[in-house]
N, CA, C and O atoms as a GROMACS GRO file, in nm:
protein
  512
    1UNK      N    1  -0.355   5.694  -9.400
    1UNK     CA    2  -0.353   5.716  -9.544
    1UNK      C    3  -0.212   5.700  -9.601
    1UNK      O    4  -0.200   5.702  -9.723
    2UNK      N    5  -0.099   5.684  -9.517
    2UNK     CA    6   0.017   5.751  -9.539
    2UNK      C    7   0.090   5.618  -9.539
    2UNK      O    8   0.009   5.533  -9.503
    3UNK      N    9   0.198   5.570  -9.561
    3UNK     CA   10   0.313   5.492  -9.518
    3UNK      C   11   0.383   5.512  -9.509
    3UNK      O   12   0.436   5.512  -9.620
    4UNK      N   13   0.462   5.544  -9.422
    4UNK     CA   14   0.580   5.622  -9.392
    4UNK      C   15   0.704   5.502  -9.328
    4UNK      O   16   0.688   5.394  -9.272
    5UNK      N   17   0.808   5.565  -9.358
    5UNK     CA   18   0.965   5.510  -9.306
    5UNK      C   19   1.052   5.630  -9.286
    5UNK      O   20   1.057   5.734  -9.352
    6UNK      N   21   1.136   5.583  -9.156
    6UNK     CA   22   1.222   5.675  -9.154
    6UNK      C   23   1.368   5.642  -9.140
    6UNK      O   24   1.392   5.534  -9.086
    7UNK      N   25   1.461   5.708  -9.174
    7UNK     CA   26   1.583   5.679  -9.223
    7UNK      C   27   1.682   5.773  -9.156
    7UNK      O   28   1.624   5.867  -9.102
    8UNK      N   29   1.816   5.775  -9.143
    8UNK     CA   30   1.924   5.859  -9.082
    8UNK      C   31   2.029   5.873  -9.238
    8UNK      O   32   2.132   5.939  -9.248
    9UNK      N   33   1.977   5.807  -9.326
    9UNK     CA   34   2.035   5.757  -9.471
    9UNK      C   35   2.012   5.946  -9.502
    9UNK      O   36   1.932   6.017  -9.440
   10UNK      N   37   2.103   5.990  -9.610
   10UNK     CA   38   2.001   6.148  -9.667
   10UNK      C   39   1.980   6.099  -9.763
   10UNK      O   40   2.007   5.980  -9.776
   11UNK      N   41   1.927   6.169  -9.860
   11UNK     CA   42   1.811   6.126  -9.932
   11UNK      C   43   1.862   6.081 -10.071
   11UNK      O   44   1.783   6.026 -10.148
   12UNK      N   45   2.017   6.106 -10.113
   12UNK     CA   46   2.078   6.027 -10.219
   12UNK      C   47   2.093   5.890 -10.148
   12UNK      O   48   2.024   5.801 -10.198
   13UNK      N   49   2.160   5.861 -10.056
   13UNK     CA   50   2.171   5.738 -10.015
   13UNK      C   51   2.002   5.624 -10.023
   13UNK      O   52   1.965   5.527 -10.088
   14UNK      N   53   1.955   5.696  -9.936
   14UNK     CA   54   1.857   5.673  -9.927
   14UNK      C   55   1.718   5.631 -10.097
   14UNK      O   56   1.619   5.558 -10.092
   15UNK      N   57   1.770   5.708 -10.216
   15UNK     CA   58   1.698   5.713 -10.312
   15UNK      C   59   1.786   5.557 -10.389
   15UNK      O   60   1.714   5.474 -10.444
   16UNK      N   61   1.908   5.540 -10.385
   16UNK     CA   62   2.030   5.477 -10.444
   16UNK      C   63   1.923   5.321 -10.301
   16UNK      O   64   1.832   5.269 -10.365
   17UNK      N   65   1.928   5.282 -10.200
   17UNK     CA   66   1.869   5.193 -10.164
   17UNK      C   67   1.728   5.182 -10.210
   17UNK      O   68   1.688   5.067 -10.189
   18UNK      N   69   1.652   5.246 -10.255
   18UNK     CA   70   1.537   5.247 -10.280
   18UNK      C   71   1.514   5.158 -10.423
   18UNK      O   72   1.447   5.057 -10.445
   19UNK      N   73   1.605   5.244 -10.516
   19UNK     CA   74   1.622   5.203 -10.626
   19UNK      C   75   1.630   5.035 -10.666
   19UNK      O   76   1.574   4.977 -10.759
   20UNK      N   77   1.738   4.971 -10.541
   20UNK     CA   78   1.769   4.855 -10.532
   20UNK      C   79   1.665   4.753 -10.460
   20UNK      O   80   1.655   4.630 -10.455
   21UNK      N   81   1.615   4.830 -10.424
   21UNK     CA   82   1.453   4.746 -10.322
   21UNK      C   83   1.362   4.709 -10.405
   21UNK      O   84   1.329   4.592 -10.427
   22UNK      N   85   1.311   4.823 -10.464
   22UNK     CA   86   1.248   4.892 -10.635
   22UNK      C   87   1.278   4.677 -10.723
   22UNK      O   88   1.218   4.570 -10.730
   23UNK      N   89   1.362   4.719 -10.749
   23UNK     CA   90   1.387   4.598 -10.856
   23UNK      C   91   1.438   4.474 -10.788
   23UNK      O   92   1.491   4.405 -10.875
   24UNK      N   93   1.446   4.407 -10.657
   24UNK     CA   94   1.490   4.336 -10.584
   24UNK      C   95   1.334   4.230 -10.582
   24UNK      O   96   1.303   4.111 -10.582
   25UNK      N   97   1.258   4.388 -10.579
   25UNK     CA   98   1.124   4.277 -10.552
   25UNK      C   99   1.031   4.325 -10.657
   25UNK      O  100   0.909   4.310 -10.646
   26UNK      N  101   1.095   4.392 -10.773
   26UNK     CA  102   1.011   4.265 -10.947
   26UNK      C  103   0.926   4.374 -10.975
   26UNK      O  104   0.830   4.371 -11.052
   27UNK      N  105   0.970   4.477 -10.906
   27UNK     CA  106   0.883   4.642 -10.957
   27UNK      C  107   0.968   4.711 -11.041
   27UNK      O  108   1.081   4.667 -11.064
   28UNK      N  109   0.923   4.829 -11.098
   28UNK     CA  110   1.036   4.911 -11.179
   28UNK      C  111   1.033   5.045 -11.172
   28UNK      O  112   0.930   5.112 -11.160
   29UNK      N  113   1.130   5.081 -11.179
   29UNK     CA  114   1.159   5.311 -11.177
   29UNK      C  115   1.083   5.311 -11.296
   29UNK      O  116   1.118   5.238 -11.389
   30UNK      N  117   0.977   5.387 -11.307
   30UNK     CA  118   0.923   5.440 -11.479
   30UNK      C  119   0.994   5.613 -11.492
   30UNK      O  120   0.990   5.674 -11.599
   31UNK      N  121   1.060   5.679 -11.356
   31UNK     CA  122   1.073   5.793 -11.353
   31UNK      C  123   1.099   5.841 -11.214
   31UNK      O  124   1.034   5.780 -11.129
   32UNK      N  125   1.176   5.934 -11.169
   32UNK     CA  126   1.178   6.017 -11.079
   32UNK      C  127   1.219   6.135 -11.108
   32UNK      O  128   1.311   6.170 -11.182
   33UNK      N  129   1.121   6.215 -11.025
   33UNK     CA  130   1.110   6.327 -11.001
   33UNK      C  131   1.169   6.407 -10.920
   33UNK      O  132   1.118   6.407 -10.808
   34UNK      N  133   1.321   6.524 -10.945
   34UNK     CA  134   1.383   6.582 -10.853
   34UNK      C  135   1.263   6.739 -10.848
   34UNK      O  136   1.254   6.802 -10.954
   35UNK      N  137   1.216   6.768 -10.778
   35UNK     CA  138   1.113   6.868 -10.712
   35UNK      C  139   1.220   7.013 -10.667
   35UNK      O  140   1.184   7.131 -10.661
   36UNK      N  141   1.326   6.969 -10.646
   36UNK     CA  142   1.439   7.081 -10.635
   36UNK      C  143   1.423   7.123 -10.736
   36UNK      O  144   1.345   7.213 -10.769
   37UNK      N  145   1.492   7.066 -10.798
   37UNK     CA  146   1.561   7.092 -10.976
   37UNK      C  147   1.445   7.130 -11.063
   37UNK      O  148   1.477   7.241 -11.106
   38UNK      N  149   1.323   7.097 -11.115
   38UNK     CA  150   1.263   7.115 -11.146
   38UNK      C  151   1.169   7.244 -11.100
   38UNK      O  152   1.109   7.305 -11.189
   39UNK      N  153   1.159   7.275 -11.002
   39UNK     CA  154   1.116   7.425 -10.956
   39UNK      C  155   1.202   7.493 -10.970
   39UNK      O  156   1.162   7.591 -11.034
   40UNK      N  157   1.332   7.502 -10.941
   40UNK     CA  158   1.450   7.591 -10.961
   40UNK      C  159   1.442   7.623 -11.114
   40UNK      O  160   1.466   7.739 -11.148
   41UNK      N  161   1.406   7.513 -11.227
   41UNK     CA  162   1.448   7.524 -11.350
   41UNK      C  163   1.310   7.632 -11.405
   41UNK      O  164   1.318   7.709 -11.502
   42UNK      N  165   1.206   7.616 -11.328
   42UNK     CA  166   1.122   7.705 -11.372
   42UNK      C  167   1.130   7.831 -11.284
   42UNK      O  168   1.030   7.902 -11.282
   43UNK      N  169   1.214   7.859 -11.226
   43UNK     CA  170   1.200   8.021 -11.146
   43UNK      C  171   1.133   8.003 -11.031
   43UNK      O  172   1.093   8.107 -10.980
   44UNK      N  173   1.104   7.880 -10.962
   44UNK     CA  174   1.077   7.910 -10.833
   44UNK      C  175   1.187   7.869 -10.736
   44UNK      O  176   1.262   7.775 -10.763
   45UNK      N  177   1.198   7.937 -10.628
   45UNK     CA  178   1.309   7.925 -10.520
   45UNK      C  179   1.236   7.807 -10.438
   45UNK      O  180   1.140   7.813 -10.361
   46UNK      N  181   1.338   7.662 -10.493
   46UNK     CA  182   1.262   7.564 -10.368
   46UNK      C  183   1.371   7.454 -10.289
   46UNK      O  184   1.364   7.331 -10.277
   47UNK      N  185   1.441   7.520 -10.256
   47UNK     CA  186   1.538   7.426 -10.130
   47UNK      C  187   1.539   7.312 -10.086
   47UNK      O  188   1.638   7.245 -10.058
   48UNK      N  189   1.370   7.265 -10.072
   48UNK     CA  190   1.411   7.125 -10.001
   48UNK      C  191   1.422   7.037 -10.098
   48UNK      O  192   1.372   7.060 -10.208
   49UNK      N  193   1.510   6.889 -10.062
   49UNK     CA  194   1.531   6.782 -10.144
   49UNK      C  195   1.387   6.743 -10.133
   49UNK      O  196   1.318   6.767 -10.035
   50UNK      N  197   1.352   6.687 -10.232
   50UNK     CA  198   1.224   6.584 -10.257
   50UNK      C  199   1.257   6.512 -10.409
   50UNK      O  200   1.268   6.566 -10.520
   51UNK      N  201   1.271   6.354 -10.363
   51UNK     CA  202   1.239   6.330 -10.474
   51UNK      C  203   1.118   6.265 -10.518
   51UNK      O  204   1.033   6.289 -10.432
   52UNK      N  205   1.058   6.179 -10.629
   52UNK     CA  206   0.937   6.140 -10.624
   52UNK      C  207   0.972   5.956 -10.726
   52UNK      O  208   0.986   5.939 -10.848
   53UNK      N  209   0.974   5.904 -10.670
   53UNK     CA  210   0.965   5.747 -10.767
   53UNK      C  211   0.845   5.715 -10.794
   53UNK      O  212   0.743   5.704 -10.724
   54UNK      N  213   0.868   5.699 -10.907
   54UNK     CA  214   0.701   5.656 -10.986
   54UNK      C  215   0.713   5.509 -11.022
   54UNK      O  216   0.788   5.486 -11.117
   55UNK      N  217   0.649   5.396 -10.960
   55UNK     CA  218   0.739   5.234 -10.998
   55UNK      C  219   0.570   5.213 -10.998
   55UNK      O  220   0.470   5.268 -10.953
   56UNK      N  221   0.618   5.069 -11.098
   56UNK     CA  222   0.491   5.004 -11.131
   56UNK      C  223   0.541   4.858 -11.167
   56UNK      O  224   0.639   4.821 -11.232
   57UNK      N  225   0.452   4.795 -11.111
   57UNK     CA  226   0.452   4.619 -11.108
   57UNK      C  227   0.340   4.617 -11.238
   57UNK      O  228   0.220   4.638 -11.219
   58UNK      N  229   0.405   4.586 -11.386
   58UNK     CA  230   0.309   4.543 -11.483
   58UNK      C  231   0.233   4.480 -11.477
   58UNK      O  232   0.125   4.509 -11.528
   59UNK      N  233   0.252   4.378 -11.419
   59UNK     CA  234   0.120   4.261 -11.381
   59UNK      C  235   0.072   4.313 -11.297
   59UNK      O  236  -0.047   4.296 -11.322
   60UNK      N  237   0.076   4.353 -11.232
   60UNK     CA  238  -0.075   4.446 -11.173
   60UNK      C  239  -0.092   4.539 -11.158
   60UNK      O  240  -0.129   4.586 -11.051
   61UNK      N  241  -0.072   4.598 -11.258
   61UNK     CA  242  -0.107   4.705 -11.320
   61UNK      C  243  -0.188   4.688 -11.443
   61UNK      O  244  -0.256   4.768 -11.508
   62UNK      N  245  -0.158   4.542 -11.461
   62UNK     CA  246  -0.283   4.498 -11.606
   62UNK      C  247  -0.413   4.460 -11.508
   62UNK      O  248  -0.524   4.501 -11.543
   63UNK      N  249  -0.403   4.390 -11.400
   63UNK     CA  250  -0.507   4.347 -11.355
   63UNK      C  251  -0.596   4.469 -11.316
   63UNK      O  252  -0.719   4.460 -11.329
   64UNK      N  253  -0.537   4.582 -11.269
   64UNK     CA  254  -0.573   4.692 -11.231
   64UNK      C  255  -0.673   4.757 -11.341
   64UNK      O  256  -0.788   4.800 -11.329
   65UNK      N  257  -0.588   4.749 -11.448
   65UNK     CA  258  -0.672   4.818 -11.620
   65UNK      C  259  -0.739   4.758 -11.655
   65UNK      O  260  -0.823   4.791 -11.739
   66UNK      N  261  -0.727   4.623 -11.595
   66UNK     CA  262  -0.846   4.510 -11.718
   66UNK      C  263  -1.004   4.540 -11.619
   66UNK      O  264  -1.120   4.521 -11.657
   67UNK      N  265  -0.961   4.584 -11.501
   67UNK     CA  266  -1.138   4.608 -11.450
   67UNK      C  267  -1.166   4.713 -11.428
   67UNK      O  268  -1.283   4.732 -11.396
   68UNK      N  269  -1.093   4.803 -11.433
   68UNK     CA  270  -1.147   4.983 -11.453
   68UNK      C  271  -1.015   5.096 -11.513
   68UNK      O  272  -0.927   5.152 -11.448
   69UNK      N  273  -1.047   5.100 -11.675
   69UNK     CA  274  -0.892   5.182 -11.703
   69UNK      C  275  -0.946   5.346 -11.610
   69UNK      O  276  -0.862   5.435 -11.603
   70UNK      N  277  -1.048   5.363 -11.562
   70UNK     CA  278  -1.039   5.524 -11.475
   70UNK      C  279  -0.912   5.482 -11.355
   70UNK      O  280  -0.845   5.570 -11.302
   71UNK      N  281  -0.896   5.341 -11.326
   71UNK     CA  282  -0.787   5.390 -11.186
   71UNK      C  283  -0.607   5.408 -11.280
   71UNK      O  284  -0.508   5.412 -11.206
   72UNK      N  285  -0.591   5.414 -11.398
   72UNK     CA  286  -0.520   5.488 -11.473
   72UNK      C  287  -0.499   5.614 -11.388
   72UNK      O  288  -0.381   5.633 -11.359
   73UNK      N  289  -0.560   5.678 -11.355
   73UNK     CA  290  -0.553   5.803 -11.276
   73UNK      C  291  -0.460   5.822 -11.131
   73UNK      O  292  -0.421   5.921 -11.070
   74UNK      N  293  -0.448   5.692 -11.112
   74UNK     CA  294  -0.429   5.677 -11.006
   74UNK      C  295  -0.274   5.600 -11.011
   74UNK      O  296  -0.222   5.613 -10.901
   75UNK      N  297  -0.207   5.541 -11.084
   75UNK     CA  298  -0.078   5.502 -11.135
   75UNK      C  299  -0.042   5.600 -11.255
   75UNK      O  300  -0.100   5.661 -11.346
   76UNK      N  301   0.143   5.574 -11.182
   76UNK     CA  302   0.232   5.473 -11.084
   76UNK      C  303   0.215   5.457 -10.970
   76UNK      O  304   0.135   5.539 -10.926
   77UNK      N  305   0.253   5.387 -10.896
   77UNK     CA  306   0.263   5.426 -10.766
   77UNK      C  307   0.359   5.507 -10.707
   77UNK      O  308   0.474   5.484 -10.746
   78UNK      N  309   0.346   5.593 -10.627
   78UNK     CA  310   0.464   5.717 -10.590
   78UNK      C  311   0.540   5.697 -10.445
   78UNK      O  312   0.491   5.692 -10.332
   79UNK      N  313   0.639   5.691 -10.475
   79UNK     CA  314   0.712   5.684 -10.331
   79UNK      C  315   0.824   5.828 -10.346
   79UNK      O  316   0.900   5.858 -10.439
   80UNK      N  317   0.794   5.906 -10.200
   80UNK     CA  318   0.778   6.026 -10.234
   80UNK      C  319   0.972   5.992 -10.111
   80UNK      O  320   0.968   5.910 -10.019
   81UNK      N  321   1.090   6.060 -10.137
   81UNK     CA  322   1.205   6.078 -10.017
   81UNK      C  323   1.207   6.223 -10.002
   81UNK      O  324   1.207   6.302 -10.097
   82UNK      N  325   1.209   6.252  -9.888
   82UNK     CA  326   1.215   6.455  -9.846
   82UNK      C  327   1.272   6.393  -9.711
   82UNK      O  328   1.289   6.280  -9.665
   83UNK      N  329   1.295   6.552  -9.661
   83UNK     CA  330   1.387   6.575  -9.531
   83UNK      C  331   1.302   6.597  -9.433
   83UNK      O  332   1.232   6.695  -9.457
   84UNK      N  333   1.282   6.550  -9.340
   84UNK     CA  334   1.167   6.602  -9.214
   84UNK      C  335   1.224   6.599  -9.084
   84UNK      O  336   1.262   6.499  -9.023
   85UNK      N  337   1.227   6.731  -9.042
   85UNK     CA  338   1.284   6.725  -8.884
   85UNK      C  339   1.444   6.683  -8.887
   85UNK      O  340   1.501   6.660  -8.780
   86UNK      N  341   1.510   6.674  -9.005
   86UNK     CA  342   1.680   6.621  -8.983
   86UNK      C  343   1.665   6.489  -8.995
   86UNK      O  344   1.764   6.424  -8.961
   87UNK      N  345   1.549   6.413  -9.043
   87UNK     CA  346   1.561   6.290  -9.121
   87UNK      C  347   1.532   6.286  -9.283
   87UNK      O  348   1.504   6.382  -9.355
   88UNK      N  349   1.547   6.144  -9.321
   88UNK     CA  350   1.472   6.104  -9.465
   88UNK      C  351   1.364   6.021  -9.417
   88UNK      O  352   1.358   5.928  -9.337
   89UNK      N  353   1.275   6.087  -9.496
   89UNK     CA  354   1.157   6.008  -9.497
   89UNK      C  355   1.054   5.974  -9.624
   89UNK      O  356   0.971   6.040  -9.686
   90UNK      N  357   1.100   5.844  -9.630
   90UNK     CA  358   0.987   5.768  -9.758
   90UNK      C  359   0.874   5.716  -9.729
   90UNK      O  360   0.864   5.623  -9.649
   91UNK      N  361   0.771   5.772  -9.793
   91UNK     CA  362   0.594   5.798  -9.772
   91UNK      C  363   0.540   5.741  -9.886
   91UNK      O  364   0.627   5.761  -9.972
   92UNK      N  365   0.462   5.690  -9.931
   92UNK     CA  366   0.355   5.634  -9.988
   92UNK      C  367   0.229   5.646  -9.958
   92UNK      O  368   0.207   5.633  -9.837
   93UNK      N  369   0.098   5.675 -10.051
   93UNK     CA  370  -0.016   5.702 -10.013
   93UNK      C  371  -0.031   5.516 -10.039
   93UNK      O  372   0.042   5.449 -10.113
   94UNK      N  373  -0.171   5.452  -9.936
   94UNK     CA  374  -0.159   5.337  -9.974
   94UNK      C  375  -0.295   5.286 -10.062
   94UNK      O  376  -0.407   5.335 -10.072
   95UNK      N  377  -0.236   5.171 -10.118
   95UNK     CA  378  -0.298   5.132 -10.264
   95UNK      C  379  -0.424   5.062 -10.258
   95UNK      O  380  -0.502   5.039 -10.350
   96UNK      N  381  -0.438   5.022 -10.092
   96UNK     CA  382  -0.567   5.026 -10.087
   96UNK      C  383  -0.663   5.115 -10.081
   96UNK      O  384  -0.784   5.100 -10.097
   97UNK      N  385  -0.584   5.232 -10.050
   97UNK     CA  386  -0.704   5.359  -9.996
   97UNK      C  387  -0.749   5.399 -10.125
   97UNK      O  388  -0.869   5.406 -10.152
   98UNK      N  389  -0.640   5.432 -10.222
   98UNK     CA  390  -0.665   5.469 -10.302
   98UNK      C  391  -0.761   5.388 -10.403
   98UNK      O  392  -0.866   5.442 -10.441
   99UNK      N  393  -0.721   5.246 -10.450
   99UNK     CA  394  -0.805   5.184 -10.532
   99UNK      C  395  -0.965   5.213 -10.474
   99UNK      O  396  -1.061   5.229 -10.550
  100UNK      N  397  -0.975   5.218 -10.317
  100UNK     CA  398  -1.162   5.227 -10.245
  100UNK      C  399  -1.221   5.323 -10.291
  100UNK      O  400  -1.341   5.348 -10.302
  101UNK      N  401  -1.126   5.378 -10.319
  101UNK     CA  402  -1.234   5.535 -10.399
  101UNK      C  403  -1.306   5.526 -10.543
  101UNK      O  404  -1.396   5.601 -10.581
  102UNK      N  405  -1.239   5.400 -10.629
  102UNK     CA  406  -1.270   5.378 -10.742
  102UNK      C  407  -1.365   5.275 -10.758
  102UNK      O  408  -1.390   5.224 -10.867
  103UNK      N  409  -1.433   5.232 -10.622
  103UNK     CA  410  -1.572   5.097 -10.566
  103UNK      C  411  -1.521   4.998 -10.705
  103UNK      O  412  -1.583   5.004 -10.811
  104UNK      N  413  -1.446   4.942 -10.693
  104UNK     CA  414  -1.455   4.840 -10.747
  104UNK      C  415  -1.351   4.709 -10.660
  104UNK      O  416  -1.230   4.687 -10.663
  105UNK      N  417  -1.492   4.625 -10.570
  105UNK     CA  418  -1.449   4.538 -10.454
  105UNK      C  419  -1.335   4.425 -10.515
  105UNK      O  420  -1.266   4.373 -10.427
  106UNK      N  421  -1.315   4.394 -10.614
  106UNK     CA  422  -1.220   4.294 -10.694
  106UNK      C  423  -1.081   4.354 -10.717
  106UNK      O  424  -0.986   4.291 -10.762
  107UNK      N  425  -1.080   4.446 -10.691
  107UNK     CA  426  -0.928   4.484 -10.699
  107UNK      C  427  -0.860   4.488 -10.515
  107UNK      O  428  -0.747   4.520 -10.477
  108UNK      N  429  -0.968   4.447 -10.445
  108UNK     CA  430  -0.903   4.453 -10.334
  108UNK      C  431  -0.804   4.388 -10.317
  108UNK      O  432  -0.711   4.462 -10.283
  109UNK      N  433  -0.773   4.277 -10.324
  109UNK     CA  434  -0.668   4.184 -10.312
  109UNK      C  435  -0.515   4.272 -10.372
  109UNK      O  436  -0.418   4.317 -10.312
  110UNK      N  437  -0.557   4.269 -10.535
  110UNK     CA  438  -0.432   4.336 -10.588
  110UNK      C  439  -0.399   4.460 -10.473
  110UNK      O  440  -0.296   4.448 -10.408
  111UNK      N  441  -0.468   4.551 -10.455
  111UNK     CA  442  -0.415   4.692 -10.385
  111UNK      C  443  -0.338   4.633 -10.249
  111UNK      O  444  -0.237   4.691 -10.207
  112UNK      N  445  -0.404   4.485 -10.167
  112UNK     CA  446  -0.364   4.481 -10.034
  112UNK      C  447  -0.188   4.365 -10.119
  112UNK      O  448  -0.091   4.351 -10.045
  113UNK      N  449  -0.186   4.334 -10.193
  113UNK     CA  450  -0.066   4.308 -10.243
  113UNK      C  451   0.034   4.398 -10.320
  113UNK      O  452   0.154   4.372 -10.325
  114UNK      N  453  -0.026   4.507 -10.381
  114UNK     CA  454   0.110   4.614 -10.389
  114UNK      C  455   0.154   4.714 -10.278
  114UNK      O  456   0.246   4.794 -10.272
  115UNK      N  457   0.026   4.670 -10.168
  115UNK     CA  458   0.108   4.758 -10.074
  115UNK      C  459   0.147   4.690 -10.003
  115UNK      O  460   0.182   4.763  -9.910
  116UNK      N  461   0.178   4.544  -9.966
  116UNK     CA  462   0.247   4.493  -9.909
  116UNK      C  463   0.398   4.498  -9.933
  116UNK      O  464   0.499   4.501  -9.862
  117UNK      N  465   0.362   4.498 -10.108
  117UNK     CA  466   0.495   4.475 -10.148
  117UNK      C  467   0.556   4.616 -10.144
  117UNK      O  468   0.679   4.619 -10.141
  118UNK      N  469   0.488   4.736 -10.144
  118UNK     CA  470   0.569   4.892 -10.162
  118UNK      C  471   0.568   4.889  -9.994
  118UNK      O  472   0.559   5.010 -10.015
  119UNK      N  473   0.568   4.878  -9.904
  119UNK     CA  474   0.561   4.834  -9.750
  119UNK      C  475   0.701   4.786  -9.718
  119UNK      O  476   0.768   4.836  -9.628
  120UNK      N  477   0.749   4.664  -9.812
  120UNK     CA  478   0.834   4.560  -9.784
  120UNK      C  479   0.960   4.650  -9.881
  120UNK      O  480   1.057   4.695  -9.820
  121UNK      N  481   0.951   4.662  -9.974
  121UNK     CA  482   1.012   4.783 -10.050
  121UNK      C  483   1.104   4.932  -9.986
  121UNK      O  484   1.219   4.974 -10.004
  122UNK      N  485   0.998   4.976  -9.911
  122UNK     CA  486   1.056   5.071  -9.851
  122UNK      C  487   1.088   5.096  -9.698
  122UNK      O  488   1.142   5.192  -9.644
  123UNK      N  489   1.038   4.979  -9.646
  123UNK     CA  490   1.181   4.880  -9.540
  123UNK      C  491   1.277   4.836  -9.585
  123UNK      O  492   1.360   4.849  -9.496
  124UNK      N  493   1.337   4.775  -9.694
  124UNK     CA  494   1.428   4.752  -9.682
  124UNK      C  495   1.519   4.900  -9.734
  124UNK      O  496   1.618   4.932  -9.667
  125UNK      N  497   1.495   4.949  -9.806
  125UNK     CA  498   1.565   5.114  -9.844
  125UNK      C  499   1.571   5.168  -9.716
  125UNK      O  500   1.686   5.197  -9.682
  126UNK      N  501   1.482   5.191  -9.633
  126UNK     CA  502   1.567   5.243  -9.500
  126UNK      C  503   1.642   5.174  -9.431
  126UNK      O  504   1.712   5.230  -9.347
  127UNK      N  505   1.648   5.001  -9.452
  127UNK     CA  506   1.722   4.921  -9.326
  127UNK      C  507   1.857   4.872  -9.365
  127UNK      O  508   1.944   4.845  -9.282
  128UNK      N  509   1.877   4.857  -9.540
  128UNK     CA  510   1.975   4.847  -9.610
  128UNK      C  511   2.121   4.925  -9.500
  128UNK      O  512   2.236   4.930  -9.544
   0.00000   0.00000   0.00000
């Protein structure tokens, strides 16, 4: 379900290559999410780094809306960096699994092409 990479990068380094992968290959940051900072800012005590990138390839993301706006629900796509075991590790749920839940067999292609490309994306942020 998962896509995972792992890195010796910490997780600024690591978010700063991502960023550059992100737009190298024709996707874009709509937002990230510091999960520290944002729990801290509401009163909860939360220590670990996590951040969250929310990127979206417009063009398919139209193809995505033009045959079911319910998988709206389901974008951006999230590429999640946290600390595990004394590494960084960037995870993605993948875009095929997710689009199968929404039975619509015509978006297969698109999902097995943004996760190639969020695949290829977050190899190079760890190999950078």
């Amino acid at each position: 379900m998962l896509i995972k990479f792992f890195t010796d990068k910490t997780v600024t380094e690591a978010a700063a290559a991502l960023e550059a992968a992100v737009q190298a290959n024709h996707f874009g940051v709509m937002q990230i999410h510091n999960l520290k900072e944002t729990m801290n800012k509401k009163g909860v005590e939360f220590n670990n780094e996590c951040l969250i990138f929310e990127v979206c390839q417009p063009q398919q993301a139209k193809k995505v809306l033009e045959q079911s706006m319910s998988v709206s629900t389901a974008l951006p796509c999230r590429i999640s960096l946290y600390q595990e075991e004394g590494r960084t590790v960037l995870a993605t749920l993948k875009p095929s699994l997710l689009l199968a839940m929404f039975n619509v067999p015509q978006l297969e292609d698109v999902a097995r092409d943004v996760e190639t490309t969020l695949t290829k994306i977050m190899q190079e942020a760890t190999s950078q």
